[in-house]
C-alpha positions as CSV (number, residue, x, y, z in Angstrom):
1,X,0.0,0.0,0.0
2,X,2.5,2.5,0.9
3,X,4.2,2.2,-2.9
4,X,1.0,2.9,-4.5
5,X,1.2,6.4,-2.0
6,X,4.5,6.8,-2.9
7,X,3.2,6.8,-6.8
8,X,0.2,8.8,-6.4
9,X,2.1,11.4,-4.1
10,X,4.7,11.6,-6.9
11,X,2.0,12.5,-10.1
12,X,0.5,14.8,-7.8
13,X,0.5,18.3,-10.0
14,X,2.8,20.6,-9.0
15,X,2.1,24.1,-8.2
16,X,2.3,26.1,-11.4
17,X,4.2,29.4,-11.4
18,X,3.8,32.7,-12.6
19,X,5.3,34.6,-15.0
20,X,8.3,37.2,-15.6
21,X,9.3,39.7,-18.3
22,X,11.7,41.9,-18.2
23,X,13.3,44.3,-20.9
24,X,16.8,44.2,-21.2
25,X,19.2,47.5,-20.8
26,X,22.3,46.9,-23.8
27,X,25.5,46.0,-22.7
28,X,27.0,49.6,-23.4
29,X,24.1,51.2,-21.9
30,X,24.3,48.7,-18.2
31,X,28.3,49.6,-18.4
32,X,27.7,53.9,-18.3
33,X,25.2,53.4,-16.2
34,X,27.5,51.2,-13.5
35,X,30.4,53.7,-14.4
36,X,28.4,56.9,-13.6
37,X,26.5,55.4,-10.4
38,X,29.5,53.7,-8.8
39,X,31.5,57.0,-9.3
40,X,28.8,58.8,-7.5
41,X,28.0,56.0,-5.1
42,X,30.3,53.6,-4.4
43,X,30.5,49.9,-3.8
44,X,27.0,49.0,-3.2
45,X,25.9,49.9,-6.7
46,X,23.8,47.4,-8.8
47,X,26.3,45.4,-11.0
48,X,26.0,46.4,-14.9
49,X,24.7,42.5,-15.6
50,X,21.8,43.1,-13.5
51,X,20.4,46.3,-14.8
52,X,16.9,45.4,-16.3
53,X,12.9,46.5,-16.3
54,X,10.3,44.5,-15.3
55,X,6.9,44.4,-17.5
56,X,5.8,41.2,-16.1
57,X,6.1,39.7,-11.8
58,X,2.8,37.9,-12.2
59,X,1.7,35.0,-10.0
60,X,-0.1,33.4,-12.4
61,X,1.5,32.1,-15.5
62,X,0.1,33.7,-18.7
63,X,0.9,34.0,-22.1
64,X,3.5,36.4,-23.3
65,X,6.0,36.5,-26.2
66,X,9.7,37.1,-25.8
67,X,10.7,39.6,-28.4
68,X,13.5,41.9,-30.0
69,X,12.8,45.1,-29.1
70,X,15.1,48.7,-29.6
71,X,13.8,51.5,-27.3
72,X,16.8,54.6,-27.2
73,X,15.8,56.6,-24.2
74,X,16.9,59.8,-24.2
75,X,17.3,61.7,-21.3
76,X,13.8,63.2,-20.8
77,X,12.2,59.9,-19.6
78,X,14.7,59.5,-16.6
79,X,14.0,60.4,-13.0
80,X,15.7,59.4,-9.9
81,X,13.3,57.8,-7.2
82,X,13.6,55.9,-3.7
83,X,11.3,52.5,-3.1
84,X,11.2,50.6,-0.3
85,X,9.4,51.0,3.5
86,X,12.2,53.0,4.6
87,X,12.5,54.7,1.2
88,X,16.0,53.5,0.8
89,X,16.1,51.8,-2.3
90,X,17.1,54.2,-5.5
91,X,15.8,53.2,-8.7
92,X,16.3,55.6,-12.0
93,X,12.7,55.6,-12.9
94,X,11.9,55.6,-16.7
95,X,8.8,57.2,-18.0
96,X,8.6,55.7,-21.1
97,X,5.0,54.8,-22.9
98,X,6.2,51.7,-24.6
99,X,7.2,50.0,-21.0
100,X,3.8,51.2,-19.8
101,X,2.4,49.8,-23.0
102,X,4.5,46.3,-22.4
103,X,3.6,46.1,-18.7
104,X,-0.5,47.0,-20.0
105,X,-0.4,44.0,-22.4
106,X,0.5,41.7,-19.6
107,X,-2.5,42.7,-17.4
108,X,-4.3,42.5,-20.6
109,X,-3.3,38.8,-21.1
110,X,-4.6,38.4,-16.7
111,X,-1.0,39.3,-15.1
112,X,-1.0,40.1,-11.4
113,X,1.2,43.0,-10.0
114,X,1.7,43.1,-6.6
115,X,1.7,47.1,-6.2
116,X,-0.7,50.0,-6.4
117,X,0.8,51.1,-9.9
118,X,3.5,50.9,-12.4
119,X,6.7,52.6,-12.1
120,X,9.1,51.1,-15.0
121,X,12.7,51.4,-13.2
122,X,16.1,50.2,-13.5
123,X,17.6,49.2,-9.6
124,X,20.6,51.0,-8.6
125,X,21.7,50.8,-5.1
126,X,20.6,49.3,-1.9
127,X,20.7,50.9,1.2
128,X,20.7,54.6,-0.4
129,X,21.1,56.7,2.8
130,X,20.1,60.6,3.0
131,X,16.3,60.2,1.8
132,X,15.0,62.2,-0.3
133,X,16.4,65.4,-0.1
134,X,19.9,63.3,-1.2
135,X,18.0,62.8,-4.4
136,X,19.4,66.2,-6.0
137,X,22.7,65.5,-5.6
138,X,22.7,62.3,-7.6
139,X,23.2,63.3,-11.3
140,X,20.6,61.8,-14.0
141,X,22.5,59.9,-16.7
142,X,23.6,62.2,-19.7
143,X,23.1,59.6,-22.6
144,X,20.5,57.2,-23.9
145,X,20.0,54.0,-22.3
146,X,19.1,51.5,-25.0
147,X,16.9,48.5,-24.2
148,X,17.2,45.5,-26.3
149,X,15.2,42.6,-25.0
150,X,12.1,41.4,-23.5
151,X,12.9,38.6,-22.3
152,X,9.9,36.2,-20.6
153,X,10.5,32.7,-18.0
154,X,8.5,31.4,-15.1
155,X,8.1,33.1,-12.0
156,X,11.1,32.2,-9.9
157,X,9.6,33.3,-5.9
């Protein structure tokens, strides 16, 4: 008896997982970015591999095509922001329509998002200390960020 439980607890179905997107920053783009932040910050900073923006963090899987995408983003989409509960988390915010447009067709296609709103962002550093009023003294990037990718894979939580 206990092999047939060890069978039918093995064919059980397994929990299905959401879905992630992300677009893609270009490898010249992540490697001013790391250049100008670390100067400016620091160890701490996000490395240049890492720098990304997330369309898609749904708990549900849906579908959603992986695709080759060129967005230049010139400087007047970038603003410098602070996530977190203790607002210590800087992100350079980018206020672009197509991400808004990408992140849309995932709730389209019945994605979740765990937050109020949107707010397309690359992560820079953890940890950022001076709050807000610190903000000014952190320059904005001077050249375009290209994005390059949208990449999709299961939820990994």
């Amino acid at each position: 008896m206990s092999r047939i439980m060890d069978i039918a607890r093995d064919i059980q179905p397994q929990p299905v997982k959401g879905t992630y997107a992300f677009v893609g920053v270009s490898k010249e783009s992540s490697q001013k970015l790391y250049a100008l932040y670390r100067g400016w910050l620091g160890e701490g900073v996000t490395p240049a591999d890492d720098y990304h923006i997330t369309v898609v963090y749904s708990r549900v899987p849906i579908e959603y095509k992986e695709r080759t995408i060129f967005v230049p983003l010139d400087t007047t989409y970038y603003e410098l922001d602070l996530f977190g509960e203790k607002e210590d988390f800087l992100v350079l915010r980018i206020l672009h329509p197509a991400l808004n447009k990408l992140f849309e067709e995932g709730i389209d296609n019945g994605a979740t998002w765990d937050f109020p709103e949107y707010k397309a962002h690359i992560s820079l550093f953890k940890n950022f200390k001076g709050g807000r009023k610190a903000l000014d003294m952190v320059p904005l990037p001077d050249f375009t960020i290209n994005l390059n990718k949208l990449t999709v894979s299961e939820l990994e939580d």
